[in-house]
C-alpha positions in Angstrom: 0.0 0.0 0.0 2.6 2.5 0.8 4.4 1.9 -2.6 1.4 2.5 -4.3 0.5 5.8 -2.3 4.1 6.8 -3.4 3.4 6.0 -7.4 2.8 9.4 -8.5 3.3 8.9 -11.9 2.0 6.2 -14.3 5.5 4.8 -15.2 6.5 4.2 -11.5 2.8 2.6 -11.3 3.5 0.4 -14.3 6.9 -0.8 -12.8 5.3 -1.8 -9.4 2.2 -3.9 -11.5 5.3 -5.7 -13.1 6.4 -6.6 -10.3 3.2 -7.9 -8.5 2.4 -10.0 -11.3 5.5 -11.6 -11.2 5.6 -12.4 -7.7 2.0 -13.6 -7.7 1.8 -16.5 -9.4 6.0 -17.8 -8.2 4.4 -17.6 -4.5 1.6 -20.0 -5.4 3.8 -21.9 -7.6 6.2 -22.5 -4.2 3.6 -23.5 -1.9 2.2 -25.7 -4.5 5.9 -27.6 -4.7 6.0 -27.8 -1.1 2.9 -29.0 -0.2 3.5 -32.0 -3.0 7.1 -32.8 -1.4 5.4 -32.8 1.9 2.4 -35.0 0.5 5.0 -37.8 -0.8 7.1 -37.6 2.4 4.2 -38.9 4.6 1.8 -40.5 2.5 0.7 -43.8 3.4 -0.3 -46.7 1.4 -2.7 -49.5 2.5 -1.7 -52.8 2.9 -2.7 -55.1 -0.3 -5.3 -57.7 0.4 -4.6 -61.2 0.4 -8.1 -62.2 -0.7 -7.1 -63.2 -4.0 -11.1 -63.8 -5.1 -12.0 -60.4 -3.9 -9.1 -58.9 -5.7 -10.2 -60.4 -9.0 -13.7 -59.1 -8.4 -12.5 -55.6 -7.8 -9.9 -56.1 -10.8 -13.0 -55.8 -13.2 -14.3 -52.5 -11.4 -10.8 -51.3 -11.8 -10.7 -51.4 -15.5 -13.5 -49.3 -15.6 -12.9 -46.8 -12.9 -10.4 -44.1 -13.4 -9.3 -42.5 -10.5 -7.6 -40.0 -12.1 -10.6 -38.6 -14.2 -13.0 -38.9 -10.8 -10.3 -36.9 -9.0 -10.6 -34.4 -11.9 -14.0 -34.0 -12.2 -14.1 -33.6 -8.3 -12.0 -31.1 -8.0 -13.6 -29.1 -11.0 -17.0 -29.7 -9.8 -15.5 -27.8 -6.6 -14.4 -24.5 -8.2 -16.6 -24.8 -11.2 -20.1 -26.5 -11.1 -21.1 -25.5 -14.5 -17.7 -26.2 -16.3 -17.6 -29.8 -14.6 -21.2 -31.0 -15.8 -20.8 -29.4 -19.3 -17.4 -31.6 -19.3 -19.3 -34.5 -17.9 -22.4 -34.2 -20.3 -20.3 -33.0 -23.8 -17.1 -34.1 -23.0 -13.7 -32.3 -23.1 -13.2 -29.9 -25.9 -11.1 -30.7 -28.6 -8.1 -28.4 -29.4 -8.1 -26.3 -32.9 -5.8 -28.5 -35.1 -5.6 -26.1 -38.1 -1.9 -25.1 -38.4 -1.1 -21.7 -36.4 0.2 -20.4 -39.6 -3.3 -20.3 -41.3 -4.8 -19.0 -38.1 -2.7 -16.0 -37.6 -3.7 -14.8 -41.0 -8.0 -16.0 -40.7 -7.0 -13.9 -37.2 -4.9 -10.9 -38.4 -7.5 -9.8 -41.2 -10.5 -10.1 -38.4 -8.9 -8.4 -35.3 -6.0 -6.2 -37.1 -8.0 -4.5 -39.7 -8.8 -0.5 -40.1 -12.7 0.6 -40.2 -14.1 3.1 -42.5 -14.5 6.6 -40.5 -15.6 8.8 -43.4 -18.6 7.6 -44.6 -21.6 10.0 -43.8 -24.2 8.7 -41.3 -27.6 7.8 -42.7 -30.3 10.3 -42.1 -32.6 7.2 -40.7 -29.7 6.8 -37.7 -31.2 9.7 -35.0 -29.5 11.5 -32.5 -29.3 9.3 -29.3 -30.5 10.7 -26.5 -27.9 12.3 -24.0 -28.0 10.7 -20.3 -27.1 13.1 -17.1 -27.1 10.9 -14.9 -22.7 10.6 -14.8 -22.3 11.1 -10.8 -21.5 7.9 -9.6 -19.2 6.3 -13.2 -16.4 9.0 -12.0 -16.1 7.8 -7.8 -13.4 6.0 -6.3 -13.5 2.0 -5.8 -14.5 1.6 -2.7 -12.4 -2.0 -0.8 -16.2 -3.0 -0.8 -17.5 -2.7 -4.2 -14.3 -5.0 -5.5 -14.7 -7.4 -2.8 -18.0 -7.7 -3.9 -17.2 -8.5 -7.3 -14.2 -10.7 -6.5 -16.9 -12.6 -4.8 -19.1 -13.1 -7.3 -16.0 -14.8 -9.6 -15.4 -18.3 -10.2 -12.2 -19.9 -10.9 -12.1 -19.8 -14.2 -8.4 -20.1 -16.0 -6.3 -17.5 -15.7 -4.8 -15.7 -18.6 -1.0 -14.9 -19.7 0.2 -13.8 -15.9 -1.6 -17.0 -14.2 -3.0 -15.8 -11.3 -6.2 -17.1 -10.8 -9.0 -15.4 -8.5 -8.3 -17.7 -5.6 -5.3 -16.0 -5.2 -6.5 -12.6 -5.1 -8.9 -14.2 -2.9 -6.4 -15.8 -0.5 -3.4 -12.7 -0.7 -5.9 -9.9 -0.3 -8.9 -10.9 1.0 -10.1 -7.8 2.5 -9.4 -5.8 -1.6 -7.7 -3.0 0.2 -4.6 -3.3 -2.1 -7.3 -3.8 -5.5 -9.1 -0.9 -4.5 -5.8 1.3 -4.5 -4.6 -0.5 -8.4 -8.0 0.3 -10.0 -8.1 3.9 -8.4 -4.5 4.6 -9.8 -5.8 3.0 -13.1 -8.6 5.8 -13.0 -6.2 8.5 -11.8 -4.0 8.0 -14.7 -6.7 6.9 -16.8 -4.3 4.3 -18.3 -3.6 0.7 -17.2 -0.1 -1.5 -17.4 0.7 -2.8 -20.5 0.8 -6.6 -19.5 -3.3 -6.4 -18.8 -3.7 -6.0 -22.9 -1.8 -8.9 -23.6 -4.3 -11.6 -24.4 -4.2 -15.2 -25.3 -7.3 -16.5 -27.1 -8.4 -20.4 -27.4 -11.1 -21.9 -30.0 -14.2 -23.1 -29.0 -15.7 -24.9 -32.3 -19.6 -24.1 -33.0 -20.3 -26.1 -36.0 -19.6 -26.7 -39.5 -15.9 -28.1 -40.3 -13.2 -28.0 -37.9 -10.7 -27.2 -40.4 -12.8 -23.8 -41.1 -11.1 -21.0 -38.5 -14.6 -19.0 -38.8 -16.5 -21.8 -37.4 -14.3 -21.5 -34.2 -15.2 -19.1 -31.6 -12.1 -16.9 -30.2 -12.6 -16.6 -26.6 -9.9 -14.3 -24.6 -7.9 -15.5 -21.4 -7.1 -12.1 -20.1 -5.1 -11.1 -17.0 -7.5 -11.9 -13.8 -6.9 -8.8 -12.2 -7.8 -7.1 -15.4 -11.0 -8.6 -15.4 -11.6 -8.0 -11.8 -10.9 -4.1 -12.9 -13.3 -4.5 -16.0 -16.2 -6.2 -13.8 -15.9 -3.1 -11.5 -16.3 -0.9 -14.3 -18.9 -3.0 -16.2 -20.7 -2.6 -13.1 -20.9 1.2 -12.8 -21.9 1.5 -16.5 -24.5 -1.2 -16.4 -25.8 0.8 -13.5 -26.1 4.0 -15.6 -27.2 2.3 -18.5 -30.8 0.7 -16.6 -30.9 4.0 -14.5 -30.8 6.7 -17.4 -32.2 4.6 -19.9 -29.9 4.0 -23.1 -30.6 0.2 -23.4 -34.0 -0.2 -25.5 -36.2 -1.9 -23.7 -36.2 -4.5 -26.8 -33.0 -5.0 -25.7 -32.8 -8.4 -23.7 -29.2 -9.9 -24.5 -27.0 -10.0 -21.3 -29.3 -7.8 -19.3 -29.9 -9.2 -15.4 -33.7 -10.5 -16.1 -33.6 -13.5 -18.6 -35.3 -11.7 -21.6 -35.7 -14.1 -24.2 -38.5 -16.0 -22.8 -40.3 -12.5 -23.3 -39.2 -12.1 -26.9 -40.5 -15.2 -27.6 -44.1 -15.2 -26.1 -44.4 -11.6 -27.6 -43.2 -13.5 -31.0 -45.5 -16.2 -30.9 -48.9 -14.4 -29.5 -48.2 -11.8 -32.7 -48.1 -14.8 -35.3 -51.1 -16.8 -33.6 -53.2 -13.4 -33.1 -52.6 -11.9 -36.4 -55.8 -10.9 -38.3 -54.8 -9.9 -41.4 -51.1 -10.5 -41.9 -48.0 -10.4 -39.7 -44.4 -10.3 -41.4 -41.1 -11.8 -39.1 -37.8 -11.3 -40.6 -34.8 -13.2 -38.6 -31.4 -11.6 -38.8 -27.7 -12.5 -37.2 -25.0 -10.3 -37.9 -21.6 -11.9 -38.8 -19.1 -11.9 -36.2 -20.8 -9.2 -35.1 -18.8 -9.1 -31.4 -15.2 -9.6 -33.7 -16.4 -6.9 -36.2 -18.0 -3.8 -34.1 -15.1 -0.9 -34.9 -13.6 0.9 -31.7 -14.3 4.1 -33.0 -18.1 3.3 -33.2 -17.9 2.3 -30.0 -16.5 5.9 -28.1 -18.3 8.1 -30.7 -21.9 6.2 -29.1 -20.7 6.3 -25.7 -19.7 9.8 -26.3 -23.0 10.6 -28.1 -24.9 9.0 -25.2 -23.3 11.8 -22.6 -20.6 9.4 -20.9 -17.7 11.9 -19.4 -15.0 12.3 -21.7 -12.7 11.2 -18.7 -14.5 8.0 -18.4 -14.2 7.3 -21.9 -10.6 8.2 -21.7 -10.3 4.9 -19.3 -12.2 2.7 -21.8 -10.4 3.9 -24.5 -6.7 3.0 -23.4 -8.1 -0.4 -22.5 -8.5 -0.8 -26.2 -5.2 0.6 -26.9 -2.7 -1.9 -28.1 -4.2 -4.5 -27.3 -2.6 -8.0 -28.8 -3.6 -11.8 -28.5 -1.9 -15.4 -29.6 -4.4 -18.1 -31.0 -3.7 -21.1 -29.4 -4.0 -23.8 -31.2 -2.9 -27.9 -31.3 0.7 -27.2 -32.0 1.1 -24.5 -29.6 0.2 -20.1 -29.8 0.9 -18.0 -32.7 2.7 -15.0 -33.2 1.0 -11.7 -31.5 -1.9 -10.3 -33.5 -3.1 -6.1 -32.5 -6.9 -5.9 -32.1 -8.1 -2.8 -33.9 -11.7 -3.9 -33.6 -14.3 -6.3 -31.7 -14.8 -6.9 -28.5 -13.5 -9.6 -26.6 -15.3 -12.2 -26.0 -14.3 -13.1 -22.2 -14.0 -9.7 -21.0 -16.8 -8.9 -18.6 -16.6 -5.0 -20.7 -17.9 -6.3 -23.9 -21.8 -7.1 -23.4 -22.3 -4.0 -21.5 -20.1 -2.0 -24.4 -21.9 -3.9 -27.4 -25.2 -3.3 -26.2 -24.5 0.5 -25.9 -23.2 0.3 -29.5 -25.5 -1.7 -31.0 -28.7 1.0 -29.9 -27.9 3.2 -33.2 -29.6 0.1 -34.8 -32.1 -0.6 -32.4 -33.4 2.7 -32.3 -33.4 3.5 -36.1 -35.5 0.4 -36.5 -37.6 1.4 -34.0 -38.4 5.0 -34.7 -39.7 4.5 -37.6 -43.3 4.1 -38.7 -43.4 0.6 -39.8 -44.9 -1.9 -36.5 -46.8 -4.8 -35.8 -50.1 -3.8 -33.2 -50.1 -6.2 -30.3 -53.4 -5.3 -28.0 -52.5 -2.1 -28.3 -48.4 -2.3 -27.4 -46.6 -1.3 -30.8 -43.8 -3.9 -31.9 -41.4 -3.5 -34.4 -37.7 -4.9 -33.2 -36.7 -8.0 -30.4 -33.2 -7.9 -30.1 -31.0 -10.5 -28.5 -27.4 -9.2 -28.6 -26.9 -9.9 -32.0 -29.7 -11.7 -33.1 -32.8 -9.6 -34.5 -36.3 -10.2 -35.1 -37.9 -7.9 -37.3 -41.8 -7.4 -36.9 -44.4 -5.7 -39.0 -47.9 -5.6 -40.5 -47.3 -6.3 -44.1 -44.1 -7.5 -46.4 -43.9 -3.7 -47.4 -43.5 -2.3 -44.4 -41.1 -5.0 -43.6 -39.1 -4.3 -46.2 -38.8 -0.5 -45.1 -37.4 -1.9 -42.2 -34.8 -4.1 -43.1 -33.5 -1.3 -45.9 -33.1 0.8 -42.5 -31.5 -2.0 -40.8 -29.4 -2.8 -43.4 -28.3 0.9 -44.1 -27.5 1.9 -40.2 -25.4 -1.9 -40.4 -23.1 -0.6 -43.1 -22.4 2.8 -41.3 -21.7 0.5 -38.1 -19.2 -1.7 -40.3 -21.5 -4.7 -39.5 -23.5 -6.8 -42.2 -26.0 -9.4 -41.4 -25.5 -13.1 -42.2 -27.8 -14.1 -44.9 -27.1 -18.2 -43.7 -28.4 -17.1 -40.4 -32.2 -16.6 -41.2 -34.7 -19.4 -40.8 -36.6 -21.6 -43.7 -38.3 -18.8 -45.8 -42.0 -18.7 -46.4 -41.8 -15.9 -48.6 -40.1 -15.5 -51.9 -40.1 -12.0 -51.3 -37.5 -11.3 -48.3 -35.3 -14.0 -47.0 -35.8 -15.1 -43.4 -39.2 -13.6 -43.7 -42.2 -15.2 -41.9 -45.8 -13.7 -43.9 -49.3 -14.3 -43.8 -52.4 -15.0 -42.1 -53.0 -17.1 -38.9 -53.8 -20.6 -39.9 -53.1 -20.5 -43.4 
């Protein structure tokens, strides 16, 4: 505490983060060596049993029982519930065996590409509305708030540093020492270098495994990083429900499950529709790898977030760089120059904020579907879309809105994504009457 309270600058900060990390994960490293030493110094084994019959009874069991899988599985279970009967139920996850070679480039043009900052906004995108309500994102971390969401963590695996949060948990269990790091993070409204160094592993989703864009990049960042970025996901969460810039159609990673609603709302249009009732599906491509950074500050900005606030998001997106890990080890580092990461507790917070230029544009317009008297006319899951209207027409309006405020975005919709077509008129479009 006292050499933090003597960092004045952001250099002499920097050099003192270095050294933490460092030290960190060698102290667990030694008391893990010692307690194994210790454990083969005075464990016992039982004597064998002599009862040959019973030992060719158990010798069947045996062949089936792996003590070393139950012991992993246990011990799993115990840090990670979820993780261990996902394990249990789909099995372990199969490394990405495409050559790191071809990944670093499939990964290079994704994250390390330059968006389009010139191209005039369409008229149909309007002004967002601009929140007040800033008080609270601009106060000190409080040794409470962070040991409230160090808490709420699980023991998830730890990123290029590998400190896991049972170490925080263990070495500063009452945050007093986090508190004063994320402060100086704010005061300086930078963070060390080593928290933007990423290493990403691929979970496949479908289609070929030797395809790299059916694998889904997920980011093992530094854990105090993500400690830091839960904080602030936190405050802006906070602001967003309290001043209202997340639509209320809106229902991806918000804290009430949503998409039970979007679905009853869905169905009860289709089965109560008089006349005709038009559903268009969309699912932008990579949408959470695509969205560009500067989208991201300009809506933030546009929304009435303090500059100074922004200034902290901002340099968290600086610089940034990954390795793919893949069968035959990580490849070379790759800058991110867009997306979010997927892993970061920041980026469903920060892609909900972005994504309300499209929600809104869609929404502001004329064309709706009347539900009992409650006007619908976009669901919105994250990335996933449902368009509703009255007729094909108006439908149509609304997906040449939807498609225009997409481009400005540099987004684009996947035209695989959409569900059998009933209609030869739009694709992924749902249209007619009730019954027919």
């Amino acid at each position: 505490m006292e050499e933090l309270a003597k960092a004045d600058n952001f250099e002499n900060f920097h050099t003192l983060m270095d050294r933490l990390t460092t030290e960190l994960p060698l102290e667990i490293t030694t008391r893990r060596r010692e307690s194994q030493e210790g454990t083969r110094t005075t464990r016992r084994f039982p004597a064998r049993s002599r009862n040959t019959a019973r030992e060719g009874r158990r010798g069947d069991a045996s062949s089936r029982y792996n003590p070393a899988a139950a012991s992993h599985i246990q011990k799993l279970y115990r840090t990670n519930c979820s993780k261990a009967m996902r394990e249990i139920l789909d099995g372990t996850s199969s490394y990405c065996a495409i050559q790191t070679e071809r990944l670093y480039s499939y990964f290079k043009d994704v994250f390390d590409r330059e968006a389009q900052t010139d191209v005039r906004r369409p008229e149909c995108l309007l002004p967002l509305p601009l929140i007040n309500l800033t008080e609270d994102l601009e106060q000190d971390f409080s040794p409470r708030v962070v040991l409230a969401r160090l808490t709420r963590t699980k023991n998830t695996i730890s990123g290029k540093d590998g400190i896991r949060y049972h170490l925080l948990k263990k070495r500063h269990p009452s945050c007093l020492v986090l508190a004063a790091i994320f402060n100086k993070c704010k005061l300086f409204h930078r963070a060390p270098r080593s928290w933007k160094k990423s290493m990403t592993v691929l979970i496949h989703k479908k289609g070929e495994r030797d395809d790299p864009s059916n694998w889904r990049p997920i980011s093992l960042c530094s854990t105090i990083y993500k400690l830091y970025a839960s904080c602030l996901a936190a405050r802006i969460t906070d602001w967003s429900m309290c001043g209202g810039p997340i639509s209320s159609a809106q229902k991806g990673f918000m804290s009430c499950e949503g998409c039970y609603e979007h679905n009853f709302l869905l169905q009860t249009a289709i089965q109560e529709a008089r006349r005709q009732c038009a559903v268009a599906w969309l699912n932008l491509i990579n949408a959470f790898r695509s969205i560009p950074h500067h989208h991201i500050f300009t809506t933030l900005g546009e929304f009435g977030m303090p500059e100074t606030f922004i200034q902290i998001l901002r340099d968290l997106y600086k610089d940034c760089t990954t390795t793919i890990c893949a069968m035959d080890g990580e490849t070379d580092a790759i800058p991110i120059r867009c997306s979010v990461k997927q892993g970061c507790p920041l980026s469903s917070i920060i892609f909900n904020l972005a994504m309300e230029l499209l929600i809104r544009a869609v929404s502001s317009g004329l064309a709706s579907f009347n539900l009992h008297g409650k006007r619908i006319s976009i669901l919105a899951y994250a990335d996933d879309l449902a368009l509703v209207a009255d007729s094909s027409e108006s439908l149509q309006g609304m997906l040449d809105i939807a498609n225009r405020a997409t481009e400005w975005m540099g987004l684009c919709f996947n035209p695989k994504s959409a569900p059998p077509s009933k209609s030869k008129a739009v694709p992924g479009l749902w249209s007619g009457r009730h019954g027919s």
